[in-house]
C-alpha positions in Angstrom: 0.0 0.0 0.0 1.4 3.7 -0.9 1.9 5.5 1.4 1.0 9.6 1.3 3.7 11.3 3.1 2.2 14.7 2.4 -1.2 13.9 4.2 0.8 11.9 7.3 3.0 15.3 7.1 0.1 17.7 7.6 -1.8 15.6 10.3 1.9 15.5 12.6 1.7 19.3 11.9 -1.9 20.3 12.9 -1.2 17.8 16.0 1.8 19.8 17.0 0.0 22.8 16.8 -3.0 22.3 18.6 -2.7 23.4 22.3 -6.4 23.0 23.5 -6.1 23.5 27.4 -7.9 20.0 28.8 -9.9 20.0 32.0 -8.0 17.8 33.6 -4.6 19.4 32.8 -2.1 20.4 36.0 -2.8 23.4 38.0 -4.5 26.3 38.5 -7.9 25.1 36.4 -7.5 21.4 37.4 -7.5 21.9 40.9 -10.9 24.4 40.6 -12.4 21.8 38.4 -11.9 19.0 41.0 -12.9 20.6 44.2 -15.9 21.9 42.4 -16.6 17.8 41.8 -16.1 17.4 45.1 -18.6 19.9 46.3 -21.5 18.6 43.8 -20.1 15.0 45.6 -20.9 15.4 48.8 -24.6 16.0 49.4 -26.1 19.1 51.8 -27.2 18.5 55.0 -30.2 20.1 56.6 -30.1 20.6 60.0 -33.2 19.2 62.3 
């Protein structure tokens, strides 16, 4: 089967350049996302 160098080229490229911030990347965001997990987690309790 042939190969297309170009096309595998251009996909390594766009890869390389795509720097989409994920949720669950280190810092600053990940640690907001996971203590706001933690807070729809635990369930409010009403007092008597």
């Amino acid at each position: 089967m042939k190969t297309n160098t170009r096309f595998i080229k251009s996909i390594t490229k766009a890869a390389a350049e795509n720097d989409t911030i994920m949720p669950w990347a280190r810092g600053k965001r990940r640690a907001e996302f996971i203590a706001k997990r933690r807070a729809e987690e635990m369930p409010q309790r009403k007092t008597a």
